[in-house]
N, C-alpha and C positions, 0 to 999 in steps of 0.2 A: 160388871163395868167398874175399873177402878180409876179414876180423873180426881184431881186436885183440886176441884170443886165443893161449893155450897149446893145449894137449890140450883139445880141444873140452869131455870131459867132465871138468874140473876147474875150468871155467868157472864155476860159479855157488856152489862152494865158495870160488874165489876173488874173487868178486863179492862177498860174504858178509864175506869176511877186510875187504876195503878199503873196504866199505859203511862197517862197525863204526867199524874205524881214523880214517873220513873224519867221522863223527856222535858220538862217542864223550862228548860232552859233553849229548850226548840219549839216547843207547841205550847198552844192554848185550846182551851175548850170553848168552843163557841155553839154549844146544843148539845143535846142530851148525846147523840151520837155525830157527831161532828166536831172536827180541829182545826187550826188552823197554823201558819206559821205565827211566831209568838212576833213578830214584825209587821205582821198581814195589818192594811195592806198597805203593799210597797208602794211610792209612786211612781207612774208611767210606765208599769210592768205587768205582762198578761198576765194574769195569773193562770194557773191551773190545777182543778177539782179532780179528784179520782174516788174512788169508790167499789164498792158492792159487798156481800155478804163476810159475814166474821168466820172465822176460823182458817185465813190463809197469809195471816203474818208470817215475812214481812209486809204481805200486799194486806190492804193497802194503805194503812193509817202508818206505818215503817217508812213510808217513803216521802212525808212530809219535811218539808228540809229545803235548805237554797242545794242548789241543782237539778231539783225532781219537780215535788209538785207543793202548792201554795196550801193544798185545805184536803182532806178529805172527809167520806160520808160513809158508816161502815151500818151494815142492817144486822138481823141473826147470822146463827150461825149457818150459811151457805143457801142466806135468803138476802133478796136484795133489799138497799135501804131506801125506806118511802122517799116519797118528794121533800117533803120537809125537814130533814136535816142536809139536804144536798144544797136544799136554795140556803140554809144558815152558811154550808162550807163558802158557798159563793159571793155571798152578800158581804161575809167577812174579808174575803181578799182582793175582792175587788175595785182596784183603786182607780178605775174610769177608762183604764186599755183594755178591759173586756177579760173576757173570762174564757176556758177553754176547757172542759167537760172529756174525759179519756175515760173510755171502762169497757168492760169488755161485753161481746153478744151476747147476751141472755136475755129472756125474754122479759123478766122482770125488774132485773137493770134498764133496759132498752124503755121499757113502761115511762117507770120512774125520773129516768135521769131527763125524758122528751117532756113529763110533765113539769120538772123542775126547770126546764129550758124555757119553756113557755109562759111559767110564770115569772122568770126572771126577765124575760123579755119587754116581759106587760109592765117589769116595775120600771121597765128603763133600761135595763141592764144589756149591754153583750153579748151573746152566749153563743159560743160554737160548740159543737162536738166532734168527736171521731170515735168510732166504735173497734174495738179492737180486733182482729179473727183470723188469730196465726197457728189455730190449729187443723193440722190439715188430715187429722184423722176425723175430725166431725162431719163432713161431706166434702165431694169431692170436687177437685178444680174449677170445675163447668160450673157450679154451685159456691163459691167463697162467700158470698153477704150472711150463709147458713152457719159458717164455723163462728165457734166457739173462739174467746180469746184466753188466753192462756197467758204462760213463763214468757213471750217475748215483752211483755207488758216493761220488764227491767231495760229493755232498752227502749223502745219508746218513749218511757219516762224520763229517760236520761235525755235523749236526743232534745225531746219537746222541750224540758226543764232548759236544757241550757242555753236551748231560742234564745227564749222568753227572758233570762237571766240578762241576753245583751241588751234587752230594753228595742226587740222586735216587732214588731206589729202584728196585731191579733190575727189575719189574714198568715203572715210569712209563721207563725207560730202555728197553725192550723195546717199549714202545708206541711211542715217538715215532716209534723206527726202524721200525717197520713203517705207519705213519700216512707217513713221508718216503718210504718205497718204493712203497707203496699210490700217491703221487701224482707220481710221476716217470718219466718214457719216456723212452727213448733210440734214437734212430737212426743206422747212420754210412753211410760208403762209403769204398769201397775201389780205391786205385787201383793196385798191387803187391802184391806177393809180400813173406816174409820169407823169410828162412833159418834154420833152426834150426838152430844151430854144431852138433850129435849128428847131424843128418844132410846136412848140406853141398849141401841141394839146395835149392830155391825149394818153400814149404808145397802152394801152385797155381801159374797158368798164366792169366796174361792178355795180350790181344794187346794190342798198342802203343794199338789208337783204343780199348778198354774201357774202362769201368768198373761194379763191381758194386756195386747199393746195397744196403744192408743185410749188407751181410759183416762178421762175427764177427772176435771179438780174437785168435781161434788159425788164423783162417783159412776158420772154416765159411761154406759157403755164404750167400748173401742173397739177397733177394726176386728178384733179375734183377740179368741182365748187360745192358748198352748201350754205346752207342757214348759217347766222349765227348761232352760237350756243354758250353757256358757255365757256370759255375758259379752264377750266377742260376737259370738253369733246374734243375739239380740241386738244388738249397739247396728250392726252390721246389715238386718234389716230396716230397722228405724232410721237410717240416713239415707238409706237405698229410698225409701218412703221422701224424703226432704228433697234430696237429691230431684225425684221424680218430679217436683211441684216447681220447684225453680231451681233455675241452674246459677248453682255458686261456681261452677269450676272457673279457673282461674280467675276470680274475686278476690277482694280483699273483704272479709265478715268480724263482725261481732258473734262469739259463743259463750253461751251459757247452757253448765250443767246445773240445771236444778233439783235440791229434793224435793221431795213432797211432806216430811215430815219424820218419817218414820226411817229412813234409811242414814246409815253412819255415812262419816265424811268420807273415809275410805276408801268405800263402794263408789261415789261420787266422783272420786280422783283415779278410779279404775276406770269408770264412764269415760272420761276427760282422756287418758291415755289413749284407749281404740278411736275417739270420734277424732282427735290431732294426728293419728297417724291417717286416719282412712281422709281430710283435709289435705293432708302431704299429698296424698299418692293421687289425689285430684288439683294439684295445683293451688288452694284456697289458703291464701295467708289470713292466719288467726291477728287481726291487728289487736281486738278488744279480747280480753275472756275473763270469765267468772263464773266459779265454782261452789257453790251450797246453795241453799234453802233460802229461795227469794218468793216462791207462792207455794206455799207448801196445802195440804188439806189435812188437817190436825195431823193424828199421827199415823196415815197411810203411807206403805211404804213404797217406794218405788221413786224414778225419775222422770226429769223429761230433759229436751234438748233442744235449745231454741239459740237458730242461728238469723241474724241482721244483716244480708247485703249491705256493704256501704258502698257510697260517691265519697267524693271530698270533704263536701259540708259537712255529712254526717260523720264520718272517722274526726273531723278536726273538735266536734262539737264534745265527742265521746270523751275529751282529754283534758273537759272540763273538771273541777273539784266537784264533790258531792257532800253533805255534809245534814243525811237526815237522822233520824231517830234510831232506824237501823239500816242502814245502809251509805258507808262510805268512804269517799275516796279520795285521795290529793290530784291537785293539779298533775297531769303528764305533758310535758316537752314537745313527744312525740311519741308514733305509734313504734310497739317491735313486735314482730313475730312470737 
């Protein structure tokens, strides 16, 4: 195993140190593993907490910043973080319009984040949640509270963030983000392995010609293994897959191609070429898109593909400015194709 590291497991304490050091004109540290906006907290504004395990920068300490979210809580590396740095993220930004908790379904998130609700609640505070579960290779339709949340998480953030930025109320800011979740799927594939620096091994095990589609950000299984193939052809089932879950046709969507880590921009902008045409030939104007490494899993290679149904709200909300640590964008006018 070769990684850029010290003692494996002082990695993400010190990840944390030079995150801070490196953004420090956006964030502050408010706990050993916890940020917050370096303004936190604003007044009259919801704030909003994200979170869960280290190793999928930019998610989610990256997206601390006016337009996204108010504070995050980051644990190990593809383990969720306890209750006690999530209530710090909270208690920090909380300027008395409540608080609004986004992370996605896991079981140790879902733990966590419900104990940090609870005790936030007990101190007085706020607190809603929405759990994220736009991927729709982890169980099927009939089943959605079961998925996994995923790469749609970049828009969600946006949508909710830029509520909240109009100085909306904890309820209208709680709705959007589940109105943005409610319409957004995500699928990826997997073409490697990562390493997780604590155990110096590969997470799985794939031969040279595979790849799995539908495999998870920590590594969990997906719908099927295959042989390699053209990436038309792959791209071309994984939308067929999206497609099936909800119907974009003649919609107007938000798209992201994301990597996972390990794959060049390239490959990323090949992804984006097949999923804009096979878009065209279904009627779905691309009004949002964005292309790289928004949740990556250290350095596994492969992508995913997470498209956002919009209304009106949400497309007008999208063309807000973003302005976090790593992720962002100027004010838009308006949408184009």
């Amino acid at each position: 195993m070769k990684k850029l590291i010290n003692d494996p497991f002082d990695m993400v304490e010190e990840m944390v140190d030079g995150f801070i050091s490196a953004n420090d004109d956006i964030v502050k540290r408010v706990g050993r593993r916890s940020i917050a906006r370096l303004e936190s907290p604003i007044p009259n504004k919801v704030a909003i907490v994200v979170g869960g395990g280290s190793g999928h920068l930019p998610a989610f300490a990256g997206y601390v910043g006016s337009g996204m979210a108010d504070a995050a809580a980051f644990g190990n590396v593809f383990a969720s973080p306890p209750a006690k740095p999530i209530i710090e993220a909270a208690l920090a930004c909380d300027s008395g319009a409540g608080v609004v908790f986004i992370y996605g379904n896991y079981a140790g998130d879902c733990l966590n984040f419900d104990r940090a609700q609870d005790t936030c609640r007990e101190m007085g505070h706020d607190v809603e949640s929405v759990v994220m579960n736009d991927d729709v290779a982890s169980a099927p339709s009939s089943d959605v509270l079961r998925r996994r949340g995923i790469g749609g998480m970049l828009w969600v953030y946006q949508i909710a963030g830029a509520k909240a930025e109009t100085l909306a109320s904890l309820g209208e800011v709680v709705e959007i983000a589940h109105r943005a979740n409610e319409n957004t799927r995500t699928i990826g594939v997997g073409l490697s392995s990562c390493i997780v620096p604590a155990n110096g091994k590969a997470t799985f095990a794939l031969a040279d010609d595979e790849i799995e589609v539908g495999l998870g950000i920590h590594g969990e299984p997906g719908m099927k293994r295959q042989k390699v193939a053209p990436v038309d052809e792959i791209i071309e089932e994984m939308f067929a897959q999206l497609m099936a879950d909800l119907d974009y046709r003649d919609q107007r969507v938000a798209l992201s191609i994301n990597g996972l880590g390990g794959t060049p921009a390239e490959e990323l902008f090949v992804v984006y070429r097949k999923v804009k045409a096979l878009c065209d030939a279904h009627g779905i104007t691309i009004a949002h898109k964005a292309v790289g490494e928004f949740v990556t899993a250290l350095e596994m290679a492969g992508a995913s593909i997470s498209i956002t149904r919009l209304d009106p709200e949400m497309e007008i909300l999208l063309n807000a400015p973003v302005n976090t640590c790593m992720f962002k964008k100027l004010q838009r006018e308006s949408s184009s194709t």
